[in-house]
N, C-alpha and C positions, 0 to 999 in steps of 0.2 A: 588472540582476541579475548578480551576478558567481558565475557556474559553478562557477568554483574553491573555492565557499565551500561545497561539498557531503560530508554525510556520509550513508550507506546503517546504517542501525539493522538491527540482524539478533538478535532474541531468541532464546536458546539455550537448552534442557532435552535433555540427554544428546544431546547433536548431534558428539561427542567424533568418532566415525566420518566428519559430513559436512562440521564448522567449518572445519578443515584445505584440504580441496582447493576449497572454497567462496570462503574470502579469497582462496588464489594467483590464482584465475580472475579474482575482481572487482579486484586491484587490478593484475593480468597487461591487464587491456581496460580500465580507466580508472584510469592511473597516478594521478592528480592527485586524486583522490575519495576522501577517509576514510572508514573502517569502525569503526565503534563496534557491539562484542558485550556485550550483555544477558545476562546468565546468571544462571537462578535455582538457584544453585547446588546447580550438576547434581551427581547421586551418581558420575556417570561419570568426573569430572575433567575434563570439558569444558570449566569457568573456569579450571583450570591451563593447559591447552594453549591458551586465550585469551591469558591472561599470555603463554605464552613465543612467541606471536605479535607480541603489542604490545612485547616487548622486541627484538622484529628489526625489528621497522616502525613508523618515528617516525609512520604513518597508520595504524596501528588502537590502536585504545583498547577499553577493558575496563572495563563498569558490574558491577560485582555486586551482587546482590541476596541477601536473609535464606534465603525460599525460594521453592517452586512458587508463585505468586500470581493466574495467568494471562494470557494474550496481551497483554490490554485496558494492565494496570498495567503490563508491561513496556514496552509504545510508549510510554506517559506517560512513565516515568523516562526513557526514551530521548529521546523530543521535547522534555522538558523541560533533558535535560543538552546539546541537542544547539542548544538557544534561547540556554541562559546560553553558550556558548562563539561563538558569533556566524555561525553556517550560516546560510547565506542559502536551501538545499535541502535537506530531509529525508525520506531518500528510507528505504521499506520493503521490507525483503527475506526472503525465509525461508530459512533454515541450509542447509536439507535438499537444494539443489539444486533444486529444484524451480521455481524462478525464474532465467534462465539472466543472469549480469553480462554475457555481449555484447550484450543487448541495451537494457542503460542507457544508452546513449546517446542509443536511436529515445525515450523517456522524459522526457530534458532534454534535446535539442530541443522536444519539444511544447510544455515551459513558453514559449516564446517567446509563443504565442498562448492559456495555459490559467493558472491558480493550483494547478490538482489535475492531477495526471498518473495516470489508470491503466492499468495493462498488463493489457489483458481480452484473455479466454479467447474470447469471444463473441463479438466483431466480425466481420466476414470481413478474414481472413488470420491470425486468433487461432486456435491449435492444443493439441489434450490430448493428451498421448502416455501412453500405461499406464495410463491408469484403467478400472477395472472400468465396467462398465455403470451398477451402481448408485450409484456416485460422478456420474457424468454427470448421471444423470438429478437426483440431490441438489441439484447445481448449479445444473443448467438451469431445476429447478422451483422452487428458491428463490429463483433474481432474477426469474424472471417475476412471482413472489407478492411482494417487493418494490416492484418495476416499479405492480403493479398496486392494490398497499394504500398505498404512498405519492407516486405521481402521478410519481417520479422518473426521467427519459427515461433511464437508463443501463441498460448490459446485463451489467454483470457489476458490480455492488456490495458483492458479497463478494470481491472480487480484491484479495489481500495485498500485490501487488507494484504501488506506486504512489509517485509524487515531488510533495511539496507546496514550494510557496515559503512561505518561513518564517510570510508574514503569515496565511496559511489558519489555523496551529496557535493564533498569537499571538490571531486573534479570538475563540478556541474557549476556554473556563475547562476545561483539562485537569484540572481536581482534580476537577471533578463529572462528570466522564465514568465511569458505569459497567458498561459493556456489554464484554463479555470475545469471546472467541472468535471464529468469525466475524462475529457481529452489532456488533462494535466496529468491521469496515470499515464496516461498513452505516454506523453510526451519523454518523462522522467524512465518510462521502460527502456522506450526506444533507445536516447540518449546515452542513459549507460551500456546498452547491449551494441550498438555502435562504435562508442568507445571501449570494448572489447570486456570489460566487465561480465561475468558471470551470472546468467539470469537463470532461475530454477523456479517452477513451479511446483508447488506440495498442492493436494485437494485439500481440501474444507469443507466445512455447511454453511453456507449462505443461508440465515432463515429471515425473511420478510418483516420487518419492524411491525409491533405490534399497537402502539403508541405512537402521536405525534404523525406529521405530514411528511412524506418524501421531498428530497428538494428537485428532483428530478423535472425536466422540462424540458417546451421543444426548444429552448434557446440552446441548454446544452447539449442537446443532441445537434443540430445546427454546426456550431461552433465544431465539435467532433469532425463531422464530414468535412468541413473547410478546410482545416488543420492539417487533417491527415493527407487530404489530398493536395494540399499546398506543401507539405513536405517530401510527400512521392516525386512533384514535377520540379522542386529544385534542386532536390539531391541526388537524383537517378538511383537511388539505392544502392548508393556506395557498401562495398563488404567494412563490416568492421574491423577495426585495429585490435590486435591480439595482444593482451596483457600479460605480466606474469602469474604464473599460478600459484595458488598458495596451498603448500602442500600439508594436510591434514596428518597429527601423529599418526603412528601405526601403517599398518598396506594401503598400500594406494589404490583407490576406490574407483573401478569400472567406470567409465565417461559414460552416460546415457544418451541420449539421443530424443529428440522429438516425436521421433517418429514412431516409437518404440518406449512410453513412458515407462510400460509395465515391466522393461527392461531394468530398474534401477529400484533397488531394496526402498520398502516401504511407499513405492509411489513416486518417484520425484522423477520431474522433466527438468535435465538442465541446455539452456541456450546458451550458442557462446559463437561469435566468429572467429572466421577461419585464420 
């Protein structure tokens, strides 16, 4: 897998305030990694100040889009513009800060031994800084109700900041994908962890956006419960199909387990079925 061949997708709606000091940071900690901004073109100018980014930096690039569409479609245009261009990593980030770029790196390293990188909230040594109470608890009770309505060992399946190797996307028919908001991570975890793909959670800092409006609502949270629990009762939770494994140079590294994160050097939980 060649590294070098990564780009971080970061969809933008009025992020004019966070886009700016967002890119200096991610491409200031991983010179060598492109940035492609999604913008449904924001009322704020936020796709102008995309432009006059992508005109100082032969590594970011600028998709714009008609208008508001939501989360779901904007990762599609993005994995799909980010497949035709030949990434071999497609990695997701959110604008707001909230996702910190020092820590992409602890993300692709994982792929050495996973196909799905996510950077959970949840694991021990995963941290939330500023969120209300009620945010937590949001969180904490939605992937347990995931967890528990689709049989899926992961602990944070709605966590936005994750790195796929290209082949995860390529299995996936992005056009029929339509779950939006958070339940579009869900969907995209599930799917490839199903399809016997290699899911690993690394911890993170989640810190609370300092700038600008969350887009968070009760529509998408709505839409989450529906979702999931519409794919609990038509798939009975089938086990997933076992892929091959892609065996990393040097000793072959310890399988972790779920249940046992602390079991696996530096932190990392990997999912995988049977």
């Amino acid at each position: 897998m060649d590294l070098h061949r990564v780009v971080v997708c970061v969809p933008t709606y009025n992020e004019r305030d966070n886009l700016p000091d967002t890119a200096r940071r991610l491409r200031a900690a991983n010179p060598t990694v492109d940035l492609l901004v999604i913008d449904d073109a924001s009322p704020d100018g936020t796709g102008k100040i995309a432009d006059e980014l992508a005109d100082n930096d032969e590594h970011i690039h600028v998709l714009h889009r008609d208008g508001k569409s939501g989360l779901g479609t904007a990762y599609v245009a993005g994995f799909t513009w980010a497949l035709d261009h030949g990434y071999t990593v497609i990695v997701e980030m959110d604008a707001d800060g909230s996702h910190q770029p020092e820590q992409l790196p602890r993300l692709l390293a994982a792929l050495a031994h996973a196909d799905l990188v996510i950077g959970s909230r949840w694991v021990p040594g995963g941290e939330v800084r500023n969120w209300p109470r009620t945010r937590l608890l949001l969180s904490r009770g939605g992937n347990i109700y995931v967890r528990a309505a689709l049989g899926m060992p992961l602990r944070d399946a709605t966590a936005g900041y994750r790195a796929y190797r290209a082949d995860v996307l390529r299995n996936r028919d992005l056009t029929g994908v339509s779950s939006q908001g958070y339940c579009f991570q869900v969907d995209l975890a599930w799917q490839a962890w199903r399809a016997g793909f290699r899911v690993t959670e690394v911890p993170i800092t989640f810190v609370e956006r300092e700038r600008g409006t969350s887009k968070m609502s009760n529509a998408i949270v709505a839409e989450a419960f529906w979702r999931v629990a519409w794919w609990a009762a038509t798939t009975r939770r089938r086990r997933p199909t076992p892929r091959p494994t892609h065996i990393p140079a040097g000793p072959t590294p310890r399988q972790p387990t779920t249940d046992h994160p602390t079991d696996h050097p530096d932190n990392v939980t990997t999912s995988r079925g049977a």
